[in-house]
Chimera marker file (.cmm) of the C-alpha trace (Angstrom):
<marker_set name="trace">
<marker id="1" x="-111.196" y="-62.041" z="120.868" r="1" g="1" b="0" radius="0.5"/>
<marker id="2" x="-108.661" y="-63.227" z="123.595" r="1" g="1" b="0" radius="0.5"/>
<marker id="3" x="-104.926" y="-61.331" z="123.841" r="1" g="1" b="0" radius="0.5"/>
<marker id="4" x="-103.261" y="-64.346" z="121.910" r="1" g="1" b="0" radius="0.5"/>
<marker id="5" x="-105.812" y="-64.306" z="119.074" r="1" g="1" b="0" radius="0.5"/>
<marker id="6" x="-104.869" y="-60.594" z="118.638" r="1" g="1" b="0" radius="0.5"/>
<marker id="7" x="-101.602" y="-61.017" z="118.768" r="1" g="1" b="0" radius="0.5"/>
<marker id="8" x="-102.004" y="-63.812" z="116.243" r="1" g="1" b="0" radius="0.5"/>
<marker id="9" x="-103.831" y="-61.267" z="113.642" r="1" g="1" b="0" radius="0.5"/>
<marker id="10" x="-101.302" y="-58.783" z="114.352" r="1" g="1" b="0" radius="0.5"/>
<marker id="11" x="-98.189" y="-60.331" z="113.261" r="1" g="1" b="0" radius="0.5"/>
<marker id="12" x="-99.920" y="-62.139" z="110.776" r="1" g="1" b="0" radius="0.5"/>
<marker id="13" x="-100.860" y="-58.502" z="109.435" r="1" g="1" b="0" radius="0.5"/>
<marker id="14" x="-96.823" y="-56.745" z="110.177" r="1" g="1" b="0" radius="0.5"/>
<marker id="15" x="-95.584" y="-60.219" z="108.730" r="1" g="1" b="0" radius="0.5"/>
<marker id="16" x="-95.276" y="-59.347" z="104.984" r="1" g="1" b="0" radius="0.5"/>
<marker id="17" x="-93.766" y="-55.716" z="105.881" r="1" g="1" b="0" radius="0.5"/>
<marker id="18" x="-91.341" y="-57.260" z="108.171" r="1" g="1" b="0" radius="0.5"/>
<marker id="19" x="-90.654" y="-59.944" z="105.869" r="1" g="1" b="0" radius="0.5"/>
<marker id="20" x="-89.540" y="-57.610" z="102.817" r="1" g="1" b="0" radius="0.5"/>
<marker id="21" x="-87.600" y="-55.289" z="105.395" r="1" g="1" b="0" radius="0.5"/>
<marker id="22" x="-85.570" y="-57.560" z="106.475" r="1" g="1" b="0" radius="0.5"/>
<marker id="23" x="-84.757" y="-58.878" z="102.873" r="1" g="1" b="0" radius="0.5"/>
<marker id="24" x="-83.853" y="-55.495" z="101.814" r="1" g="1" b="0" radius="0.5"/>
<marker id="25" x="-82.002" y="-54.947" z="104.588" r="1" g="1" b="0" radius="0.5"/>
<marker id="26" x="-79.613" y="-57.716" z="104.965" r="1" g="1" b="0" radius="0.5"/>
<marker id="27" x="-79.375" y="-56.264" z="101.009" r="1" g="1" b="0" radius="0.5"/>
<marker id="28" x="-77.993" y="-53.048" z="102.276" r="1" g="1" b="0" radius="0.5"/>
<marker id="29" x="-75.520" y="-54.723" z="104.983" r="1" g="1" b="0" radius="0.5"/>
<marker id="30" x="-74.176" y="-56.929" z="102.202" r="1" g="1" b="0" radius="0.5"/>
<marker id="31" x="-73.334" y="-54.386" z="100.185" r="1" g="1" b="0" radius="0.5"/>
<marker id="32" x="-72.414" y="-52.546" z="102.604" r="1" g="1" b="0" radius="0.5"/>
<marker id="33" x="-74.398" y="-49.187" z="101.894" r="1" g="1" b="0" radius="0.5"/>
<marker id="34" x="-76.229" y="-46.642" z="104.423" r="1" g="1" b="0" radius="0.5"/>
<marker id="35" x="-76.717" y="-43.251" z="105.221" r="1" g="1" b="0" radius="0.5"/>
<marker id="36" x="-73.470" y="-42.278" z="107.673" r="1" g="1" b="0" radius="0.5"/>
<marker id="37" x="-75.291" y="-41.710" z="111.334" r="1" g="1" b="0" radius="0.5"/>
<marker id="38" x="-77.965" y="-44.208" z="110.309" r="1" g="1" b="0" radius="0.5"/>
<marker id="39" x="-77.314" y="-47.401" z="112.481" r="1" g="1" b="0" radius="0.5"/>
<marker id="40" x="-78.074" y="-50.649" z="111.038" r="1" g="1" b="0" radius="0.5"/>
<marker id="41" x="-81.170" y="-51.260" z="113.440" r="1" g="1" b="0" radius="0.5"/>
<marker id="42" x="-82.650" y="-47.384" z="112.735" r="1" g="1" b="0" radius="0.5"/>
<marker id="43" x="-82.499" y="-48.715" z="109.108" r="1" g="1" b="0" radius="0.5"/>
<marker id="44" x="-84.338" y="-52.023" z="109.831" r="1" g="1" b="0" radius="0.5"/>
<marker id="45" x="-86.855" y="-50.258" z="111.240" r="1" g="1" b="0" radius="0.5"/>
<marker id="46" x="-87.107" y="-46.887" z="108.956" r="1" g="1" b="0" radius="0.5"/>
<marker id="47" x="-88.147" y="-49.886" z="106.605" r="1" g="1" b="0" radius="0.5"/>
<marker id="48" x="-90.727" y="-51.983" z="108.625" r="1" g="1" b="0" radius="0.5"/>
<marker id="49" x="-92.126" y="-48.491" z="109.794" r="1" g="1" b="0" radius="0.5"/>
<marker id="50" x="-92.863" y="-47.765" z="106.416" r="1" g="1" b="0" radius="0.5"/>
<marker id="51" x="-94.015" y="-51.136" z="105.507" r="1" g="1" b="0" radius="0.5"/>
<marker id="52" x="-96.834" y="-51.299" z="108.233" r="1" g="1" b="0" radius="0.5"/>
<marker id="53" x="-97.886" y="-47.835" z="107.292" r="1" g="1" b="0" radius="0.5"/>
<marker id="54" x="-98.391" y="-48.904" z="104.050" r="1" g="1" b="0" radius="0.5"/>
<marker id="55" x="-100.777" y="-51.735" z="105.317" r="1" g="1" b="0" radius="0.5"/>
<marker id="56" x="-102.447" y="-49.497" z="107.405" r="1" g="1" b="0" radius="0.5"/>
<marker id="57" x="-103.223" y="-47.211" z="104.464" r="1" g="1" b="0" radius="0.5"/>
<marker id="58" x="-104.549" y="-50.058" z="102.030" r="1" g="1" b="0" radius="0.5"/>
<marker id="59" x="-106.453" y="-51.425" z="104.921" r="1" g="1" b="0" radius="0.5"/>
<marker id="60" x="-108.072" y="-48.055" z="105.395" r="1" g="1" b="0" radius="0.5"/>
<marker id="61" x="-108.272" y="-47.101" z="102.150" r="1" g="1" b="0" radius="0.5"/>
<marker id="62" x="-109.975" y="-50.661" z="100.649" r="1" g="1" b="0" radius="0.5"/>
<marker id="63" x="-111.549" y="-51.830" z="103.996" r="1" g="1" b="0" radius="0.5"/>
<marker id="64" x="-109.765" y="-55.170" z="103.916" r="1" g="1" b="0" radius="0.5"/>
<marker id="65" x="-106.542" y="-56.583" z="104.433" r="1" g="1" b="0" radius="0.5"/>
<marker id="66" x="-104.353" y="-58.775" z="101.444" r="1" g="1" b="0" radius="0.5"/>
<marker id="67" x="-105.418" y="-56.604" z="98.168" r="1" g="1" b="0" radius="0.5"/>
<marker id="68" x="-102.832" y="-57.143" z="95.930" r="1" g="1" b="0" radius="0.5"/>
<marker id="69" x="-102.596" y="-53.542" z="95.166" r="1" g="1" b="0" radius="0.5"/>
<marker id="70" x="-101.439" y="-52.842" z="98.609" r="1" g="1" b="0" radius="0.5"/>
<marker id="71" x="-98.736" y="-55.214" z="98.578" r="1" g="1" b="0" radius="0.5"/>
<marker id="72" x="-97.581" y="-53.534" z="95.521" r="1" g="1" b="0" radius="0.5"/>
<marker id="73" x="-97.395" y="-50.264" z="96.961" r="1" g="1" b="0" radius="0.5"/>
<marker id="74" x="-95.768" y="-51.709" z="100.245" r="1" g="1" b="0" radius="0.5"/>
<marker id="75" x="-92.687" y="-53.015" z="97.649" r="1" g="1" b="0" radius="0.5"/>
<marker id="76" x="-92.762" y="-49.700" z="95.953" r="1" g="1" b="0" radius="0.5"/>
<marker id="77" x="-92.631" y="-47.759" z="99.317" r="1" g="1" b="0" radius="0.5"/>
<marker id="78" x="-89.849" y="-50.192" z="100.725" r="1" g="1" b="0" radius="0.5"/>
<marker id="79" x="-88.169" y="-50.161" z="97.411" r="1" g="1" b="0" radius="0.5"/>
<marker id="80" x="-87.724" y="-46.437" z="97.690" r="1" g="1" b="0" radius="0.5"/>
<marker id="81" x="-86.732" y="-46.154" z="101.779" r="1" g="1" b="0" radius="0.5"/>
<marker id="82" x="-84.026" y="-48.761" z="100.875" r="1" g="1" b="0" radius="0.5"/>
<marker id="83" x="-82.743" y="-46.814" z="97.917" r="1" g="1" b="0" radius="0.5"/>
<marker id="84" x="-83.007" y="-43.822" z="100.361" r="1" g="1" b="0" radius="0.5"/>
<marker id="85" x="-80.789" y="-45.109" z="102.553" r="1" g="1" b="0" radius="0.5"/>
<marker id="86" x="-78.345" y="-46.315" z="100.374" r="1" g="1" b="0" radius="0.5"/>
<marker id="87" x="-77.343" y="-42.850" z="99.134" r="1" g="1" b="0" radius="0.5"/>
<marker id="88" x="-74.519" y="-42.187" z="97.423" r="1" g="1" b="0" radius="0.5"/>
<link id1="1" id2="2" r="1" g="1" b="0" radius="0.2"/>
<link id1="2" id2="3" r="1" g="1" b="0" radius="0.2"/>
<link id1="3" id2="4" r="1" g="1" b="0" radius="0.2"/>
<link id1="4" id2="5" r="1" g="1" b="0" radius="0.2"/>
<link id1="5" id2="6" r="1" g="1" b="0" radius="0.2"/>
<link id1="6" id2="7" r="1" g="1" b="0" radius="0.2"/>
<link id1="7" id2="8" r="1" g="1" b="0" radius="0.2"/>
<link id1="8" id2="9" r="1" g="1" b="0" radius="0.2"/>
<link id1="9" id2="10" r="1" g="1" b="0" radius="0.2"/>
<link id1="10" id2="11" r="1" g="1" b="0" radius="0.2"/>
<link id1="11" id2="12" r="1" g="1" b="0" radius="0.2"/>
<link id1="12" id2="13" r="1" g="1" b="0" radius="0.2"/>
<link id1="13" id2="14" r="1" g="1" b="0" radius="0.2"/>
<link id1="14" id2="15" r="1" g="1" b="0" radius="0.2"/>
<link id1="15" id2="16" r="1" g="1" b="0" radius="0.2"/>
<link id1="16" id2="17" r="1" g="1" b="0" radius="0.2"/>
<link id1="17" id2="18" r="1" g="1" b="0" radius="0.2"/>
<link id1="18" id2="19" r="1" g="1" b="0" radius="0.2"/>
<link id1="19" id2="20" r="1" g="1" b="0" radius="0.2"/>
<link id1="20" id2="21" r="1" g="1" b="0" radius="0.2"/>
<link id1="21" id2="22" r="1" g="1" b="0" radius="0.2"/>
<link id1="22" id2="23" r="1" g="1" b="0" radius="0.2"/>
<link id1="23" id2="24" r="1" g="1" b="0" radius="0.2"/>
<link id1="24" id2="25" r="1" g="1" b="0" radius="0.2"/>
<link id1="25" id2="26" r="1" g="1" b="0" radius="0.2"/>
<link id1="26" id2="27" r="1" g="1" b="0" radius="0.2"/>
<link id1="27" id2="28" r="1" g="1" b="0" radius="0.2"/>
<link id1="28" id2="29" r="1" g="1" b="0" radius="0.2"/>
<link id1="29" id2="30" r="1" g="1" b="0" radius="0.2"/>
<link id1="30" id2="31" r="1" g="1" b="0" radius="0.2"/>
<link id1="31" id2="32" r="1" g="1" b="0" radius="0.2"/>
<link id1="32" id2="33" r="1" g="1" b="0" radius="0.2"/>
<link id1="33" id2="34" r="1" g="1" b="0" radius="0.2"/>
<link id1="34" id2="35" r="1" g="1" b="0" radius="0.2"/>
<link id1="35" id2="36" r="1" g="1" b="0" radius="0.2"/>
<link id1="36" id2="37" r="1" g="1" b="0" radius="0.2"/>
<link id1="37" id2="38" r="1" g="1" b="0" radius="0.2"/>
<link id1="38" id2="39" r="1" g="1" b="0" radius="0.2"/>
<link id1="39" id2="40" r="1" g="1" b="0" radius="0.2"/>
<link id1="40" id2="41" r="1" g="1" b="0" radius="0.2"/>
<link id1="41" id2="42" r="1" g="1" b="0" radius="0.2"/>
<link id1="42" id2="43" r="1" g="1" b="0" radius="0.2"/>
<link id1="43" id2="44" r="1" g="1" b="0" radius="0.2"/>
<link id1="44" id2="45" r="1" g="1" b="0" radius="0.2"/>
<link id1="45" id2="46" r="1" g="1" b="0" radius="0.2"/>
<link id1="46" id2="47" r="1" g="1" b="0" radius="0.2"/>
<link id1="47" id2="48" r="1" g="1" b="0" radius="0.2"/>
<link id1="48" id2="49" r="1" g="1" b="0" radius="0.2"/>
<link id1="49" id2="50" r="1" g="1" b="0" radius="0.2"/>
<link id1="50" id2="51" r="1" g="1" b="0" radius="0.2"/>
<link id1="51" id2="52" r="1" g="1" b="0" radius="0.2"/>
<link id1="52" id2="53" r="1" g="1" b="0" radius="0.2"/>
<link id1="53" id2="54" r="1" g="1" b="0" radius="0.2"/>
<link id1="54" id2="55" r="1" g="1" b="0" radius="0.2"/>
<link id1="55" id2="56" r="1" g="1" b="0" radius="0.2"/>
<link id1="56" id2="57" r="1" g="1" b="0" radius="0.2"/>
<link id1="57" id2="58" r="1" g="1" b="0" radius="0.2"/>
<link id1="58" id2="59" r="1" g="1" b="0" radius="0.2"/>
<link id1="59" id2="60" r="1" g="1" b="0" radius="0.2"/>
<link id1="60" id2="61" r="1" g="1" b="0" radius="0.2"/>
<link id1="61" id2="62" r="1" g="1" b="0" radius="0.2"/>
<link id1="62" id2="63" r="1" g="1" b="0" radius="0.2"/>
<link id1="63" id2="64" r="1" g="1" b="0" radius="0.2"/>
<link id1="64" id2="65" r="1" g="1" b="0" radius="0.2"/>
<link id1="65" id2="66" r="1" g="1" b="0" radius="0.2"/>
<link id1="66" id2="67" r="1" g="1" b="0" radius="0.2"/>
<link id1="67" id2="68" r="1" g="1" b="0" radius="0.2"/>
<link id1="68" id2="69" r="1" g="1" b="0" radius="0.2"/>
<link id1="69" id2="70" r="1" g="1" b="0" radius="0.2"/>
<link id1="70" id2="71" r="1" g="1" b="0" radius="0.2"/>
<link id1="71" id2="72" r="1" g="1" b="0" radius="0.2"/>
<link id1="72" id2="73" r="1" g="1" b="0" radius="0.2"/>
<link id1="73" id2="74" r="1" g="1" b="0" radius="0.2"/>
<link id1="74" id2="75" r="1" g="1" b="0" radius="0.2"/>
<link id1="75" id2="76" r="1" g="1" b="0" radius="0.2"/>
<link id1="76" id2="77" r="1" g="1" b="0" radius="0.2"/>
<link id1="77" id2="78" r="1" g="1" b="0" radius="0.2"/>
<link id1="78" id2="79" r="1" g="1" b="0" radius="0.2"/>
<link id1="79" id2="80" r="1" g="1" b="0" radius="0.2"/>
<link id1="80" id2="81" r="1" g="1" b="0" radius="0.2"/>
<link id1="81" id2="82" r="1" g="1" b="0" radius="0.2"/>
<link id1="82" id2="83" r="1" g="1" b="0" radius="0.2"/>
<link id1="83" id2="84" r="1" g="1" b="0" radius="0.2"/>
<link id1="84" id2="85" r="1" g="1" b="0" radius="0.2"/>
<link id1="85" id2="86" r="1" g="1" b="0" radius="0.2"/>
<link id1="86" id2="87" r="1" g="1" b="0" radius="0.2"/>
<link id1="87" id2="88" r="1" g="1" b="0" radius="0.2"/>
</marker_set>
């Protein structure tokens, strides 16, 4: 496997866990929500940190990447870090 095709299967693997970071994140700047002494970048990546270990997880725990189960869980876990930082 050359450098580029690794590459390749790498962001094609971070892709959905950056994807639904960034959605929930451009949720929290709307609104206008976040932990005080949380910057908006440590928040984009709190979330995409948890999304990828998510992946990793399912793709340890199944063997294989794309179960729907683990893209579940990566919502749920996503889900949770955004509420997280919302705070009240």
């Amino acid at each position: 496997m050359t450098l580029l095709s690794f590459l390749s299967h790498l962001a094609g693997f971070m892709a959905p866990a950056l994807g639904v970071g960034l959605l929930l994140w451009v949720g929290l700047r709307i609104r206008r929500r976040g932990r005080p002494g949380i910057g908006a970048g440590a928040q984009f990546g709190l979330l995409c940190v948890a999304g990828v270990a998510v992946l990793l997880a399912g793709l340890v725990f199944f063997g294989r990447d794309g179960k729907m189960a683990t893209y579940a869980a990566l919502v749920l876990m996503q889900g949770t870090v955004a509420w997280w930082l919302r705070g009240r």
